[in-house]
C-alpha positions, 0 to 999 in steps of 0.5 A: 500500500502507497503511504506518504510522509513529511519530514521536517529537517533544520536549515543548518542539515541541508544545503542553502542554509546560507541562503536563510541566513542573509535573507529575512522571511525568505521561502525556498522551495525545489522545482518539482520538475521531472528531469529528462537526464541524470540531474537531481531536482535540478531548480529551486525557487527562492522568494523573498523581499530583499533577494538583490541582498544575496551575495553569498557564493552558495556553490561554497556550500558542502552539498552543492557543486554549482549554482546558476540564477536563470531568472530574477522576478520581483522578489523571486530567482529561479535557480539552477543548481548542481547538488554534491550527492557526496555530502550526506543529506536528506536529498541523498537519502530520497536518491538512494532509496525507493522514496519519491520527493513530493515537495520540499520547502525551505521556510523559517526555521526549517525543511518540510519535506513531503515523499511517497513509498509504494510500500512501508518497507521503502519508507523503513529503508529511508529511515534506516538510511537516515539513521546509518549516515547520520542525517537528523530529520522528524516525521511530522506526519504518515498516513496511506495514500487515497484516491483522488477526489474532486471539489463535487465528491468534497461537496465544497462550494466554488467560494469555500474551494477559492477560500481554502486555496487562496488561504494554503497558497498564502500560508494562512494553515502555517504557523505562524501564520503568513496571512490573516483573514483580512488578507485573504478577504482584501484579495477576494474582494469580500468581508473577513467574516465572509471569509471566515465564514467559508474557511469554517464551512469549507473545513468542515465539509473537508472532515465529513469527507475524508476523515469521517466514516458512518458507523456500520 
């Protein structure tokens, strides 16, 4: 059975810690982006307000051979790097198992990273691996994989489905938060009570759907 699993891992246990320690609310996050040769997650995003402050070489660092900026946005670069798979991390672990990397996002203190086993053992070789080569992480979350669903089978409204995304894409679920309600109404053009409205009933629905099960 397919499970997936987050792990959380401190900036100073992967590369592009430099990155945290001259920007401030900086974001990192790798490119999910499915290489067609030999390059491991080969571009990351970074986000942030001051990214013209960054004048660190990060080639420097331990775990990466090579870094190129292919494009600078308002306050975002698109990065092409080359990783240095010699240098024990969590990205090494994910190579050298069967893991899939779903995400990982570099924020605040620390890594979140989202994989994929098809079975539980693939999950306890990563572990094991962790473990032998002495690459610190916490399991923050397990759970098996389910089927996809649409926002009918949820039963969400099209305002409670912007609400919901609208306020994960801008961090409202983190902690701390990166937003507050009367960020996500200003961008919806709707009351925050509205917002909070929909965010109350969305939520809801979402747990009657997928957690709740009828007694039988």
């Amino acid at each position: 059975m397919a499970i997936e699993a987050s792990f959380t891992v401190e900036h100073a246990d992967f590369p592009l810690s430099a990155v945290f320690e001259q920007l401030t609310d900086v974001t990192i996050e790798l490119d999910r982006i499915v290489p067609t040769g030999e390059a491991v997650i080969p571009y990351f995003w970074i986000s942030a307000d001051d990214t013209d402050k960054l004048t660190t070489d990060l080639s420097a660092d331990t775990g990466i051979d090579q870094v190129k900026v292919i494009d600078r946005l308002e306050k975002q670069m698109f990065i092409r790097i080359d990783w240095n798979l010699a240098h024990e991390s969590i990205l090494t672990a994910i190579v050298s198992t069967e893991i899939t990397l779903l995400s990982g996002i570099g924020k605040e203190k620390q890594w979140t990273f989202e994989v994929r086993a098809s079975e539980q053992q693939d999950l306890s070789d990563f572990q094991t691996y962790c473990q032998d080569h002495g690459i610190p992480n916490e399991l923050t979350e397990l759970h098996a994989i389910s089927s996809l669903k649409s926002d009918r089978e949820y039963d969400l409204t099209d305002g409670q489905r912007k609400a919901l995304v609208l306020a994960y894409s801008n961090g409202y679920f983190d902690s701390p938060r990166d937003a507050t309600q009367a960020d996500l109404a200003a961008e919806l053009g709707i009351t925050r009570q509205a917002v909070s409205s929909r965010l109350q009933r969305g939520m809801r629905r979402l747990v009657a759907s997928t957690l709740i099960t009828p007694e039988g």
